[in-house]
N, C-alpha and C positions, 0 to 999 in steps of 0.2 A: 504493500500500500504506500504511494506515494506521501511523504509526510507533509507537502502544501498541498494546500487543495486548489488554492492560485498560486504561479510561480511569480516570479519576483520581477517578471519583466512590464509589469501592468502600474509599473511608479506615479507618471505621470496623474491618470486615469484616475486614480483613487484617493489623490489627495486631498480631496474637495469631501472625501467621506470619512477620512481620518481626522478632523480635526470636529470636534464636539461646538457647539451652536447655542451659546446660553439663550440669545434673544429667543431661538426656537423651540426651546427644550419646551415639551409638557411635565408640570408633574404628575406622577402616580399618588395614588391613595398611601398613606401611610401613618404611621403613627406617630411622625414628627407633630410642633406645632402649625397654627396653622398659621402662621408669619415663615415660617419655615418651607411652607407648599406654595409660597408665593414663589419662590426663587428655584431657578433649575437644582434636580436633587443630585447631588451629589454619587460618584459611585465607586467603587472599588469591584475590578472582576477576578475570580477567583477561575484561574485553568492551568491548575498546576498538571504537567509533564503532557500537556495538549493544544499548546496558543500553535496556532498556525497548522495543523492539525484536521483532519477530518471531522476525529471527535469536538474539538474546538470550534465546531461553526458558528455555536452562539455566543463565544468571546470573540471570533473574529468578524460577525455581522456587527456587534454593538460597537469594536473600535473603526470601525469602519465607519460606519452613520446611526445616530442617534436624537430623537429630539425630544426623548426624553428626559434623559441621565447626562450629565456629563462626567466622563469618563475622568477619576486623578490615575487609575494606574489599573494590571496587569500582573496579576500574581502567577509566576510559572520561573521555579528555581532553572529550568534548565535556560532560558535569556537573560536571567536577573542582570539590569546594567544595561540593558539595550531598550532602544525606542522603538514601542510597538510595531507602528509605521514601517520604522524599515525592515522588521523582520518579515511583517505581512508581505509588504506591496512594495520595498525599496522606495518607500517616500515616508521621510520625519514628519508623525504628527504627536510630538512631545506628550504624549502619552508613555511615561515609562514602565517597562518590565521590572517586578520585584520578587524577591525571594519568598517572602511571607508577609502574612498580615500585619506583624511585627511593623517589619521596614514598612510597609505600605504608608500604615500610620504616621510612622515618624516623619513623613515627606509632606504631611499635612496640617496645617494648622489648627485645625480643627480635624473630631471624628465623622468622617463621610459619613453623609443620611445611611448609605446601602451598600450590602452588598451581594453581589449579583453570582448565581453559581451560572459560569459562561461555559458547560459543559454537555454535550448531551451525547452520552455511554447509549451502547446496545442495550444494557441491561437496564438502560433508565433510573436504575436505583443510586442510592446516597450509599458512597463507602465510607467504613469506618475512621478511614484519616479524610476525608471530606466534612465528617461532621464534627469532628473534634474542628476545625476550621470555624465550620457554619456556628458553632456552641460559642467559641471563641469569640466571634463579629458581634453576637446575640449582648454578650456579656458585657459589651463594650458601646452598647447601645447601638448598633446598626439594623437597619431593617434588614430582611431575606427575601431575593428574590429566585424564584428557582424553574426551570421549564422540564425536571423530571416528571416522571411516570409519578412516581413517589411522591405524593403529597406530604411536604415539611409540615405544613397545619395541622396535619392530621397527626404526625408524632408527638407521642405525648410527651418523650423527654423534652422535645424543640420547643414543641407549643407553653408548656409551663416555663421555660425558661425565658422566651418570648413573650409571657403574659408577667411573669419576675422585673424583665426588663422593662416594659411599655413598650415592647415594637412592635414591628409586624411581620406576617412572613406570607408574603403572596405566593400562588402557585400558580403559574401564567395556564397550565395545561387544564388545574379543574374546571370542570365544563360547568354549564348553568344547571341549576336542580330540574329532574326529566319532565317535570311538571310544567316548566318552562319553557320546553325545547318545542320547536313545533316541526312539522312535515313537509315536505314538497307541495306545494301547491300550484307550481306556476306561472309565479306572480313574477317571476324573473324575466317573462317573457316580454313583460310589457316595458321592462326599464328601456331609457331610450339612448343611453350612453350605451357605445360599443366595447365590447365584454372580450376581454383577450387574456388568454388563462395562459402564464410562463411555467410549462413543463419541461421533462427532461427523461432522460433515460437511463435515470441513476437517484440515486436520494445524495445529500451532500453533494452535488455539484454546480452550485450557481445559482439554480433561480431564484431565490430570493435578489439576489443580490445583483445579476440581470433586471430583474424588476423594479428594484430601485431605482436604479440609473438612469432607466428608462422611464419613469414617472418621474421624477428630474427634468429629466432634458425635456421631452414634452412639454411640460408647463413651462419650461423656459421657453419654447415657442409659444406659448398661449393655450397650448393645446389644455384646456382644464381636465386634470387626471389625478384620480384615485387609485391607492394601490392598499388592495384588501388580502390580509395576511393570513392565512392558512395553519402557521406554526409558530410555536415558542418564540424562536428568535425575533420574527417579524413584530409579534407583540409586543415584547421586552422592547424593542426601538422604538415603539409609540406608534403604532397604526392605530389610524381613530377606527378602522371599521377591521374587525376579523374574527377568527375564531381558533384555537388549536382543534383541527378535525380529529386526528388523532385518539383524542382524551373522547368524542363523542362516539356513544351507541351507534351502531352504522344505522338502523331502524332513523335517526334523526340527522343524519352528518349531511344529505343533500338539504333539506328544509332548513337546518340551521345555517349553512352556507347561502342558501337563496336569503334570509332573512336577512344577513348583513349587506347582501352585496345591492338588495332593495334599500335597506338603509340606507348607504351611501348613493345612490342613486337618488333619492329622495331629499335629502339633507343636503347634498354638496353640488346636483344638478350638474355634473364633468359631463364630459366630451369622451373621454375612457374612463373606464373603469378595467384595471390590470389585477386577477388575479394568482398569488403565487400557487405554485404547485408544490408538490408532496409529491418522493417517491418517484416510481415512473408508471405508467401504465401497463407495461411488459414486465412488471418486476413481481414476483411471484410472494414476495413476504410484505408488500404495501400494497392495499385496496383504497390508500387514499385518492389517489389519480383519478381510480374512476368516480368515487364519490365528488371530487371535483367538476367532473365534464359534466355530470348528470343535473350539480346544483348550482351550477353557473352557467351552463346553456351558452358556450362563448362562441363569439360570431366568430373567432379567429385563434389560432392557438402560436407562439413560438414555442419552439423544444431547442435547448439545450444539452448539449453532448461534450463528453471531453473525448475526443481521440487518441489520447497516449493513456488513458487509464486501460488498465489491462482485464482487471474484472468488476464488478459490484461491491460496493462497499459492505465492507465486515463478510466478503461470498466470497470466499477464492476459489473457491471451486466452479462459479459462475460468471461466464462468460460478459462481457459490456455487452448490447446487441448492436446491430448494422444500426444507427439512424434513422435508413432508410425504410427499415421493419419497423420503427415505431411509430414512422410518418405515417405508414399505412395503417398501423393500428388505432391509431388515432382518431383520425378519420374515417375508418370503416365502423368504431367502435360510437360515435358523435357525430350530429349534424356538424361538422366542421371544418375548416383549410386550416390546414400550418401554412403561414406566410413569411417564414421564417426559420432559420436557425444560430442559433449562437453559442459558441463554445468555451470551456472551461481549458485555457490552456497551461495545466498543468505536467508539468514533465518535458515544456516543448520550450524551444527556442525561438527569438522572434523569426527570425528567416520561417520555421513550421509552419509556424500560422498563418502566414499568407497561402504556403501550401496547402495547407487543410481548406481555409477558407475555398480557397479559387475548385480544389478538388470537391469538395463538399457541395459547393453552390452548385459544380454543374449537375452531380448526382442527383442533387433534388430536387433542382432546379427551382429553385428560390434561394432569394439574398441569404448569404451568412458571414456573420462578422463576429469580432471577441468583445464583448460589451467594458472588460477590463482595457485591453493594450491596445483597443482601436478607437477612431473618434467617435465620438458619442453620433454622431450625424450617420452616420451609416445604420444605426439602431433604429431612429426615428426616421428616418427613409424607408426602414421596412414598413412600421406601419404605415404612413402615408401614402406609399406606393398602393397596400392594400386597400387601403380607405381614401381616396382622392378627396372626397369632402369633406377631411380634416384641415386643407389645403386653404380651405375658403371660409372656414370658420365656422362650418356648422356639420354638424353627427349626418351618418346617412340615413340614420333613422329621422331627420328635420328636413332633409334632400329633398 
């Protein structure tokens, strides 16, 4: 398994999502005051022997872009001494790597609001020198924020030591009470913003993070765009509308998907709405993919691929598939077009990439570009291209 999940040649690209955004930050709920929830919260991320890391994708989506939290540091003894940034993406965004909580503290004037477990194991659960960690931040008055399977609240050691403390300890994954949750109804059909679900054919490889970029740059054309989060990580960085599908009953994971993405359509009235993806469709240990196509209904799909990853993440015994098998699954599987592809180029060199790209595009015959190491305008040319009345300032669904 390759140890980046991006390599180091995507510097430039990323540095605009490395550095933390007080003006922008939301706060979260938490058990600070509330003179305290007025100001961006503070954060310390906890990924020790995983920053840059597969398993690490939700310490390396939060140091990337947040409008949340702002980031003071990076706990992972094997960087201690280096700047996030450059171990991520080869671009400084003064966010330093530390050894322990310890030193974390000491570099701060005060005790960070939070702190964030930027971890997500196969196994989803809390290890033993994890929580000695999480007990530690508790005791020192930090909130918990955490995107395991394993509900911290629900531990009784955490939660009483957390109720001793005054904090909090959120679990970004627990889902709403079933009482709560509603069904497919359909209602997704009428939303009038165009619905573009970023897939891939892998779990851990980009689309989150494709999607961001691309909800970016869009509204930096005008394009008014929502991008509705699907997982942990996405949450933890402040998406106003999403859900961890995941943590939901599959009986509810289409309806509760349809119910945000009407949300945001309703509330924010964009031009797209970008949903991220989960997993792949073709991947045999996630059924999130399809409960995505089914409860977002997207008029357009991009899939992202890495071409130098050799198998499935945490499967070595399983093969990456062709691209081109997914493109067809996808569409055969959904009323839908991939209009698109964009890759995670880990493992590759920049000379690669053009390769791949140029070899890939003719294969599937649509645009593909690296959302990290290429300009951001080759992204939003793929939508536009598909949608020409985004060009003009109005949805096709207004056309």
């Amino acid at each position: 398994m390759n140890p980046h999940p991006f390599s180091r040649q995507s510097a430039r690209k990323n540095d605009a999502f490395g550095r933390q955004s007080a003006k922008n930050a939301r706060p979260a709920t938490g058990a600070k005051t509330k003179a305290a929830q007025q100001k961006p919260l503070s954060a310390v991320v906890y990924c020790e022997a995983n920053f840059a890391k597969i398993d690490g994708k939700t310490a390396n989506g939060i140091v990337r872009h947040s409008q949340m939290y702002r980031i003071c540091s990076v706990i992972d003894g094997a960087w201690a001494g280096l700047d996030s940034g450059v171990v991520l993406d080869d671009a400084v965004n003064n966010i330093p790597i530390v050894a322990d909580l310890e030193t974390a503290l000491k570099n701060e004037s005060s005790v960070p609001d939070t702190l964030i477990y930027g971890m997500a194991p196969a196994s989803g659960r809390l290890s033993a020198v994890d929580r000695k960690v999480v007990l530690d931040a508790i005791s020192r008055g930090m909130n918990i924020v955490s995107g395991l399977h394993e509900y911290l609240g629900d531990d009784p050691e955490i939660a009483d030591a957390a109720s001793a403390a005054n904090v909090s300890v959120r679990d970004i994954r627990k889902p709403r009470p079933t009482k709560d949750m509603r069904l497919f109804d359909g209602s997704v059909g009428k939303t009038k913003a165009i619905r573009i679900a970023v897939l891939g054919t892998d779990c851990a490889i980009g689309k989150r993070t494709t999607a961001t970029i691309l909800a970016k740059a869009l509204n930096e054309l005008g394009v008014r765009t929502v991008l509705v989060g699907t997982g942990q990580t996405g949450l933890m960085q402040g998406a106003r509308y999403g859900v961890a599908l995941d943590a939901v009953p599959p009986q509810f994971c289409c309806g509760e998907l349809e119910r945000v993405v009407v949300a945001a359509s309703e509330q924010e009235q964009p031009d797209v709405i970008l949903i991220e993806g989960q997993g792949a469709l073709s991947h045999p240990a996630f059924c999130t993919s399809a409960f995505i196509l089914r409860g977002c209904q997207p008029d357009a799909v991009i899939v992202q691929h890495a071409p130098n990853r050799p198998h499935r993440c945490d499967f070595p015994a399983m093969a990456m598939p062709d691209p081109l098998d997914e493109v067809k699954l996808i569409e055969a599987f959904a009323k839908t077009k991939v209009i698109g592809l964009t890759i995670n180029h880990e493992g590759m060199m920049d000379g690669e990439i053009d390769t791949a790209t140029q070899y890939l595009s003719r294969a599937l015959d649509v645009p593909v570009t690296d959302a990290l190491a290429r300009p951001e305008g080759r992204l939003t040319d793929m939508v536009l291209a598909a949608f020409p009345a985004l060009r003009l300032g109005t949805t096709v669904a207004a056309a």
